[in-house]
N, C-alpha and C positions, 0 to 999 in steps of 0.2 A: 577771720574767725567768726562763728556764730555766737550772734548777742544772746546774751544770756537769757532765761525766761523768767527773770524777776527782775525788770530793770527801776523798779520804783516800789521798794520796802516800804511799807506800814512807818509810822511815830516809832512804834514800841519795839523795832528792830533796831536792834545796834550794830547791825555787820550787812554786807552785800550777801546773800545765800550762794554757793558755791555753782556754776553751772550744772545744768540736771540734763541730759540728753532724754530722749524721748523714751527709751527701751529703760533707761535708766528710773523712768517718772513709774513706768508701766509695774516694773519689777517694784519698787519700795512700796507704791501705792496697791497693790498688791496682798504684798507682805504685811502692812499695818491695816490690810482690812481684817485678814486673815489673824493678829494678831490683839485687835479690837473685839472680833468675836470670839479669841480663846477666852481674852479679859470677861467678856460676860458670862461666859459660862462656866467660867472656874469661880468665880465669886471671890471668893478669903484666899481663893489659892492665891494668885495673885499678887494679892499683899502683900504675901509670905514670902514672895518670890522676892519683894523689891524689899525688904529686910532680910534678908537673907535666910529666911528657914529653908529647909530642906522641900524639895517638890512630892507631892506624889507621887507613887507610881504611873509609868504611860500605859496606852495598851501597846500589847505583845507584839512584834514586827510579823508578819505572814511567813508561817513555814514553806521550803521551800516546795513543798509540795501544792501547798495553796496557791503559789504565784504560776507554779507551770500551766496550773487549771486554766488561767486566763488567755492561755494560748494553745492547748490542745485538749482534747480529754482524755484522761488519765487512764492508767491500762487498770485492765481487770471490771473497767466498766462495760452492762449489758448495752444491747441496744438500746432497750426500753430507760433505762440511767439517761443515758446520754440525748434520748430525745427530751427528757423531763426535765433537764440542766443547761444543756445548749443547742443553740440551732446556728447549723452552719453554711445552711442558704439563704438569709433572710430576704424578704422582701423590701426590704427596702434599700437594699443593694441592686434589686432589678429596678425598681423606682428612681437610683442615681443613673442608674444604666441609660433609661428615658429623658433625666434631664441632662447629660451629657451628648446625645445624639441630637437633642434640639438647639445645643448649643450655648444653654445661658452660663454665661460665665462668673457668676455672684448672684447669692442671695443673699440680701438683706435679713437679718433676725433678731428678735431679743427671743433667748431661749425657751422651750418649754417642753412638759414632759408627754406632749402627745403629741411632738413628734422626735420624741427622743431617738426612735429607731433611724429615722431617715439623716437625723443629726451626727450620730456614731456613724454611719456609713460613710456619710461626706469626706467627716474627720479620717476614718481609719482603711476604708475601703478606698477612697480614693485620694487620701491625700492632701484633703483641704484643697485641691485646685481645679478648677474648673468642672464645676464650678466653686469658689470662694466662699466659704460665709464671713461674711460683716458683721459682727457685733455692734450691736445697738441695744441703747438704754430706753427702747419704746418703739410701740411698734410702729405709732405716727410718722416718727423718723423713719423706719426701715420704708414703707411705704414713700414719703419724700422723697428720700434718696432714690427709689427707684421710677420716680416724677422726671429727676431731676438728668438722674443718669441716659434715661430716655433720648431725653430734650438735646444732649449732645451727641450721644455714642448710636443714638439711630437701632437700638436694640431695646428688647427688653432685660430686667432684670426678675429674678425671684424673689417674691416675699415671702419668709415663712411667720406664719400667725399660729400663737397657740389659742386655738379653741375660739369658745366663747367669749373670754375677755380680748384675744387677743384681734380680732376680729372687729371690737367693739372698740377698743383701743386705736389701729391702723384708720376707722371709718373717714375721718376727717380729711387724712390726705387720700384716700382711696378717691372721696368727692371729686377733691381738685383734680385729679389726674383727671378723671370722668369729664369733667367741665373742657379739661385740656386737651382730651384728646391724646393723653398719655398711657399707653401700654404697660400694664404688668402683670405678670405673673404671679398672682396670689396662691398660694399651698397650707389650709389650714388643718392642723392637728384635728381630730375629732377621734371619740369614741362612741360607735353610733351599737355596739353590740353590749345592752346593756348587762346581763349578767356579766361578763366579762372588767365592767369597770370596779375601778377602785373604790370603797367605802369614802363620801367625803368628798376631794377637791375635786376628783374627776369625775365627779357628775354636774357639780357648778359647771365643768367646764366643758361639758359634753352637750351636744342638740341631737334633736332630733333632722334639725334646718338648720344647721349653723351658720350659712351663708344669708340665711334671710335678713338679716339686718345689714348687707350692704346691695342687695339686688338691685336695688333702685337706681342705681347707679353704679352697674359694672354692666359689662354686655354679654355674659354665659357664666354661666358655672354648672359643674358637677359633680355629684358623688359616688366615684366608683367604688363597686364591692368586688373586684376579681382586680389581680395585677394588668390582664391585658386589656381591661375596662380602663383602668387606668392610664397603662400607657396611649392608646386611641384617646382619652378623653386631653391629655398634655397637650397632643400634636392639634387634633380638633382646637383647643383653645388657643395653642399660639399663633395657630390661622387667624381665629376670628379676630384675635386679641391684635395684629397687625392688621388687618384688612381695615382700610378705607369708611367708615371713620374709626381711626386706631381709640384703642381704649381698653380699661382693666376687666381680666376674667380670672376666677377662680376655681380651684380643683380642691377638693375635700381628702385628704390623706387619712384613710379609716386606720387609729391605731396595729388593730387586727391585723391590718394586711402588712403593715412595718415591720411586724416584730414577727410573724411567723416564719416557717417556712414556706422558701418561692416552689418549687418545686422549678417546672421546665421554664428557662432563663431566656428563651428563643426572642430577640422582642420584636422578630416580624419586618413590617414595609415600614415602620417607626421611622420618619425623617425630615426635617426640618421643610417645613411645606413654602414654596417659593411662588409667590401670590404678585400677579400683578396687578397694580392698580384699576379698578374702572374708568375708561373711560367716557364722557360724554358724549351723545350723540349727533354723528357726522352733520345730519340734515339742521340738527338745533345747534351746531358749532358754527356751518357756514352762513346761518340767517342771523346768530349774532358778530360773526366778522361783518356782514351787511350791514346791519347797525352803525359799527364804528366807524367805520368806511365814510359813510353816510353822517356820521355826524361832524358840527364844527366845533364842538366843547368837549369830546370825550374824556372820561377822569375813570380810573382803575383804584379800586378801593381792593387791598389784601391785610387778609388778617392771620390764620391759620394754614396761612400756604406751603410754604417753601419745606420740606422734611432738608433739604439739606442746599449744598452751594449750585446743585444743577439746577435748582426751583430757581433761586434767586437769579441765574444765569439767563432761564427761560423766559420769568419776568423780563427779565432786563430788554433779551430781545424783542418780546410785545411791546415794551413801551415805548422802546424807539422808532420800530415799524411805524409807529403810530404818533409819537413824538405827542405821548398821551398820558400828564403828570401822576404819578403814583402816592398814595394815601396810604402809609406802612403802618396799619394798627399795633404794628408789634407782640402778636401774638406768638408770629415766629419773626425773626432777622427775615426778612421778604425781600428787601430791596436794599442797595446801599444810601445811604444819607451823604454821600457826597455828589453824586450823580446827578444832572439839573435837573431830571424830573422825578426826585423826591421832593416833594410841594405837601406840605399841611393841608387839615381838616376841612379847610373854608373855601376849597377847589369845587370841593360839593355842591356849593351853593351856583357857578356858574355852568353846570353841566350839563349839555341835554342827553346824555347819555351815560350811565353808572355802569358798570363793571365790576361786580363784586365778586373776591378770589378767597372760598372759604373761609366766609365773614361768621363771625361768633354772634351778629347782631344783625343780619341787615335791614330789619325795620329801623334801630337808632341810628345807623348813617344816613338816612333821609331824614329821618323826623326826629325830634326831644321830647321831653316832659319837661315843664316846667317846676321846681318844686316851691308853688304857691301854696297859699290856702288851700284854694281851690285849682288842683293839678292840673292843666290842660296841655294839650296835644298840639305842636309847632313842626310844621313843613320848615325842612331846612333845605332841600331840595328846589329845586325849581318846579315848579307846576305841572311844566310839560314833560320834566325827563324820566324819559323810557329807563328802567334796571333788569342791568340782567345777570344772573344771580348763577355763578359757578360754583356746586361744592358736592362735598359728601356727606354734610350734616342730614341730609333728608332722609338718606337710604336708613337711619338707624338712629330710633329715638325712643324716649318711654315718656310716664307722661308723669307722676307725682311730681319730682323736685324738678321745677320751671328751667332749668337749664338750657333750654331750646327757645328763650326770649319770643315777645311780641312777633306775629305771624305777620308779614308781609306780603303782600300779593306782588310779587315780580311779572314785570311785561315777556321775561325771557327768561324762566327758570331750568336748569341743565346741571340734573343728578349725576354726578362724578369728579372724579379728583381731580383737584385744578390743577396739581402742577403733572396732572400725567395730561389732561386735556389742554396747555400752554400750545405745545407743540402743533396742533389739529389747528388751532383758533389762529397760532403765527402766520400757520401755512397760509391759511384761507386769507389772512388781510393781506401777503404780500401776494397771491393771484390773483387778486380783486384788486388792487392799488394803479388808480390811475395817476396819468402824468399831473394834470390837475392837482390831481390828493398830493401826488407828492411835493409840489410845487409845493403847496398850502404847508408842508409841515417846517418848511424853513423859516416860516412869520413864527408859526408855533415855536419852533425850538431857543429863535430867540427872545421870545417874552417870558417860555421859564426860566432860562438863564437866566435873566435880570431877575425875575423874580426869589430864584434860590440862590444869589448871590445879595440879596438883599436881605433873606432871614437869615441867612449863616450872618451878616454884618451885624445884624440888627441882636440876635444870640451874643455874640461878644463884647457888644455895648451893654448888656444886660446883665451879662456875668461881673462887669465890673459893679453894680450895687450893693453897698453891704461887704465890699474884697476885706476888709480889716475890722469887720466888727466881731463881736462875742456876744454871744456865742458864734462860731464859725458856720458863715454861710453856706446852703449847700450849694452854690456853684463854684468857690474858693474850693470846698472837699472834690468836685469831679474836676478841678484844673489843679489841684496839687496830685491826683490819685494819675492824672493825663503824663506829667511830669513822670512819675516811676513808672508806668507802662507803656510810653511810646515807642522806644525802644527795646519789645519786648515783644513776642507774640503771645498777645494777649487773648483772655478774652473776661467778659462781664457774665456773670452767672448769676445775677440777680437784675431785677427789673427796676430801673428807675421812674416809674411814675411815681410813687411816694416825696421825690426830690425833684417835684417840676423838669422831668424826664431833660436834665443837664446832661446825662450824656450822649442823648439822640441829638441833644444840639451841640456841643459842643467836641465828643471825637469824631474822629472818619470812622465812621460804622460800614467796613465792606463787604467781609465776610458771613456766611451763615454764623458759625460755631463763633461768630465774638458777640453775638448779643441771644440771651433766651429765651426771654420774651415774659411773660404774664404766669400764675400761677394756677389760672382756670376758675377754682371757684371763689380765690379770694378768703381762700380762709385761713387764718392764721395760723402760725407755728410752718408753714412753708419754707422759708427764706435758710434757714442755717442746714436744714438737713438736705433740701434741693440744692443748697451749692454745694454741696462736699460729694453730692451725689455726681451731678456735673462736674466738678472737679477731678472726681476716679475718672470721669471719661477723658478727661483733658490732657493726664496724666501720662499713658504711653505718647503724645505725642510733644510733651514738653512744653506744655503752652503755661501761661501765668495765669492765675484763672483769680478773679476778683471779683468779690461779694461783698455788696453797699449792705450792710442787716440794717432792719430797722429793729429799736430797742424794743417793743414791746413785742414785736413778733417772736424775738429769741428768747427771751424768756418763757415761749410756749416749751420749746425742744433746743433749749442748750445742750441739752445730750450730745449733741451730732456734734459737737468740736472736740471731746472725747474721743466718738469714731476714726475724727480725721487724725488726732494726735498717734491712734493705737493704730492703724492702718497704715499711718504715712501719707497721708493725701497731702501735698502742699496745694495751703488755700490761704489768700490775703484776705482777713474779714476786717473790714471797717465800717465803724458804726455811725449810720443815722440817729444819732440818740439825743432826741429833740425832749426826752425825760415826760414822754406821755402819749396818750392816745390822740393825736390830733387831730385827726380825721372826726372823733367826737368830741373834741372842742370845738370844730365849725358846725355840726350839728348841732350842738346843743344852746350855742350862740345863736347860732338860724332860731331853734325856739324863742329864747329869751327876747330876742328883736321882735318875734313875729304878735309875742304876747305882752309887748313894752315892759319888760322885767327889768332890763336891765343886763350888760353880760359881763360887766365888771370883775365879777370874782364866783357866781354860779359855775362855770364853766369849768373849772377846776376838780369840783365834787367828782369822784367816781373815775375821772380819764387821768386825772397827774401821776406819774410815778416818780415822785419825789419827795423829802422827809419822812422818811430816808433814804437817801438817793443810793439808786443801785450799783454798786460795786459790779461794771460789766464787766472790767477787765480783769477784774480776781475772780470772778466764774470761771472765765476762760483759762487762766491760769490752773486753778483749782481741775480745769480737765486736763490739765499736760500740755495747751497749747504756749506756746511765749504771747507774753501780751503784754501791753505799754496802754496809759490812759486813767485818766481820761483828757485828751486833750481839749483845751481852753482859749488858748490863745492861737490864730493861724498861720501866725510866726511858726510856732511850734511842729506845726502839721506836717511839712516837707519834711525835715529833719527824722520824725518820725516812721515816717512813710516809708523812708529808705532804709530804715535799720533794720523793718518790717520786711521788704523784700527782699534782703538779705538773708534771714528765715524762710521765705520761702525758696530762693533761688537753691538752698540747701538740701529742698525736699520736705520739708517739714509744714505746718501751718501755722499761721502768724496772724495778730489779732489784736488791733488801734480801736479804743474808745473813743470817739470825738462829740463833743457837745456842740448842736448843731441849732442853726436855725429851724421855727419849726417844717418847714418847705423847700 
């Protein structure tokens, strides 16, 4: 049976609450919004109600003639009537027409009323399906989710933004995605024909530019003024918006054109544009297979590589040709972590030859910054090693917000997709491979094996520090969360570096879809709406999908457990909730030490989130989700765990507070 979704009453309850199914949560909570706001606006009536006077009169129920209007028009009306009252082509039925032939299957939205027309269509014209809309309580989130949904299902999704706020609202994760390398489809409301607006809110929410406040980081947008502008301008952007380096573009939906009528519905050569990747060039593929060939330390650094399990597959095969250790920055799952040449960071340092597979950074895999007083600049590389720098970051960049990090001058730089150019680069080492080289790679293969049979050892002896302390450590949370999902195909929809990345050390990470990787720009409020975004993706194929949240991130966009509760997404969230910002409690200790203050008790000021400590699991609750927590002791934690994925094995989303070490 499914555990209830109040398994720990408040003091002041005297009973268990009855079980509440999800449809059931949706329906009451619903019902007492609706009946919240008659309260306010009847005032005395009210009262009267709960003393029993007599109510006012209601308004009158729609004559039957009123009701039929809503579904044809009435006889005896002119033409000219019936153009002044209803429009029975509208455009923004040719507008679903275009996003249905490009194929997106869900957009994300919190509603608005510039683009009410394209809204009712979805709904009535086709059905709510395919595409889908998502209800979301911000746009941030709808944006996230469509980060997140990326990152597994290898498509994009749509965001629809109302206007100006809405736009201004979504910016934050739109960055991320931009940083990420994440595709979407943004579609914002506007009213650009201003006689036509409304007195009041639809000029707030109307531009002249309404896009301009996220250009700096999306790769196109447009504003068409004709439906067949339009449709060219979708296809045009789901091109760009997929093509190498993938990323967010947006299209401007001019009211006008929603809500009138289409006139001729024809919508052309409109069709999902099938783009192959670039790739690198022959002459600069086989002079850097030369290199490796040639070298006796090669190391392969991948960060942004792998879009799915053939990247990982291709890698795989270079690095054996080569028997040449792999450095997984985990931007994507790139390599597996059980495979012996998955080797750590400090590979770098013995290599005369780097291999980077669109790297988010490649000046910081060679060199650091120290953060001194006085900041200086540190070789971590070896002196003499040649890098040669595979990607598609080059072909497409802008310049305000720094996202394209510190410039490096690569010995061997090669503009094009790494995992479309794998294949080029394999070929060329194994017809260059001599008996010699081969000879050579059986010393190599087995010195990484002792080497990655030594840091998984060395992982496990590590995870045992702190097994039984309280707050609960965070390597006890990824070997009790190891426990509910080993027998389960899994995957992780959030990024453990927040948690000393326990589970790149401690599961078999093999697969692309079980690990997601990074959030691009690091900005907060990511973490809950990019896993349920990633979890819809997970979803037709049955997998368990698991998000470590950190506490202060979910508090950006709690909303998004709402979504998963009203959609149905089963999502396992358990929380990192170390009850503060901690990352600026080592800042701000780094100050106090560097100015001999003292870090004793400054450090607290401004990063704690506690007295009054957050009720995380009655949030979640409060959105419809089952949730249990906060857990204290890690006795407690197993136990937990499983009554947790028992809700989700149901279909549902389920939701463990755990007080956590801060690391």
């Amino acid at each position: 049976m499914k555990p209830d979704k109040q398994p720990h009453p408040t003091p002041s309850e005297q009973e268990e609450p009855a079980p509440v199914n999800r449809r059931e949560f949706v329906s009451s909570a619903v019902a007492a919004g609706l009946a919240a706001a008659g309260a306010g606006a009847a005032g005395t009536a009210s009262a009267r109600q709960a003393t029993g006077d007599a109510q006012p009169p209601g308004a009158l129920p729609p004559t039957a003639a009123q009701e039929a209007m809503e579904s044809e028009i009435p006889d005896g009306y002119s033409a000219g009537q019936a153009r002044e009252y209803f429009v029975s082509n509208p455009g923004s039925d040719f507008m679903l027409d275009v996003i249905r032939r490009l194929g997106l299957e869900y957009i994300a939205t919190n509603p608005g009323s510039s683009f009410r027309g394209l809204q009712e269509s979805i709904v009535n014209y086709g059905g709510n399906q395919s595409p889908e809309l998502l209800t979301c309580v911000h746009e941030e989130q709808a944006a996230a989710m469509a980060h997140g949904y990326y990152k597994v299902g290898g498509k994009p999704m749509g965001v629809l933004c109302h206007g100006t706020v809405g736009l201004q609202h979504a910016s934050m994760a739109v960055y991320n995605a931009w940083c990420d390398r994440a595709p979407m489809m943004l579609l914002a409301g506007n009213h650009l024909e201003a006689t036509e607006r409304r007195a009041g809110v639809e000029w707030s929410h109307s531009a002249q530019d309404c896009v301009r406040v996220i250009r700096d980081y999306i790769k196109w947008d447009d504003m068409p003024l004709s439906l067949q502008h339009y449709a060219e301008s979708m296809a045009r952007g789901l091109k760009i918006a997929m093509t190498p380096p993938a990323g967010p573009v947006a299209v401007v939906l001019d009211g006008h054109l929603q809500e009138a009528e289409a006139g001729d519905r024809d919508l052309g050569p409109i069709a999902v544009p099938l783009n192959r990747p670039p790739t690198g060039d022959e002459a600069a593929v086989a002079e850097a297979a030369r290199w490796l060939l040639e070298a006796e330390s090669p190391v392969i650094v991948a960060d942004l590589m792998a879009r799915d399990q053939e990247g990982v597959e291709r890698l795989v095969a270079l690095a054996e040709a080569l028997q040449a250790p792999v450095i997984n920055q985990f931007g994507r799952m790139n390599f597996p972590n059980t495979h012996h040449l998955s080797q750590g960071a400090v590979a770098v340092a013995q290599a005369d030859v780097v291999l980077g597979l669109e790297l988010f950074d490649v000046w910081g895999v060679i060199n650091t910054v120290r953060d001194r007083v006085h900041r200086d600049s540190v070789r971590k590389a070896r002196p003499d090693a040649r890098v040669i720098s595979i990607g598609s970051g080059e072909l497409f960049t802008k310049s305000n917000y720094q996202s394209f990090q510190r410039f490096y001058p690569s010995d061997l730089s090669i503009a094009g997709d790494a995992q479309a150019t794998l294949p080029l680069l394999t070929e060329a080492v194994l017809s260059g491979m001599t008996p010699a080289r081969r000879a050579s790679n059986e010393a190599r293969e087995a010195r990484w094996r002792e080497t990655h049979s030594l840091a998984r050892g060395q992982a496990l002896d590590d995870a045992r520090y702190g097994w039984n302390a309280i707050p609960v450590s965070t390597a006890r949370l990824y070997a009790e969360l190891w426990q509910v999902v080993k027998d389960r195909d899994w995957a992780l929809v959030s990024d453990d570096g927040a948690q000393s990345r326990w589970a790149r050390r401690l599961w078999p990470i093999e697969r692309h879809y079980q690990y997601i990787g990074r959030s691009g720009g690091a900005g907060l409020g990511y973490g809950a709406p990019a896993a349920v975004g990633a979890a819809l993706a997970h979803r037709p194929e049955g997998r368990f999908a698991v998000n470590v949240q950190k506490d202060g991130d979910m508090m950006y966009t709690p909303g998004a457990f709402w979504t998963a509760a009203y959609h149905g997404i089963p999502l396992l969230t358990v929380t990192h909730n170390n009850q503060g910002y901690h990352q600026e409690y080592m800042h701000l200790q780094r100050m106090a030490a560097r100015r001999q203050r003292g870090i004793e008790s400054s450090w607290r000021v401004g990063n704690e989130l506690r007295n009054p400590d957050i009720d995380l699991a009655g949030i979640a609750r409060a959105t419809g989700v089952w949730a249990e927590g906060p857990i204290l002791d890690p006795a407690d934690l197993g136990p937990a765990l499983a009554r947790a994925a028992e809700v989700v094995d149901s279909g549902e989303p389920a939701f463990v507070d755990v007080r956590c070490q801060p690391r």
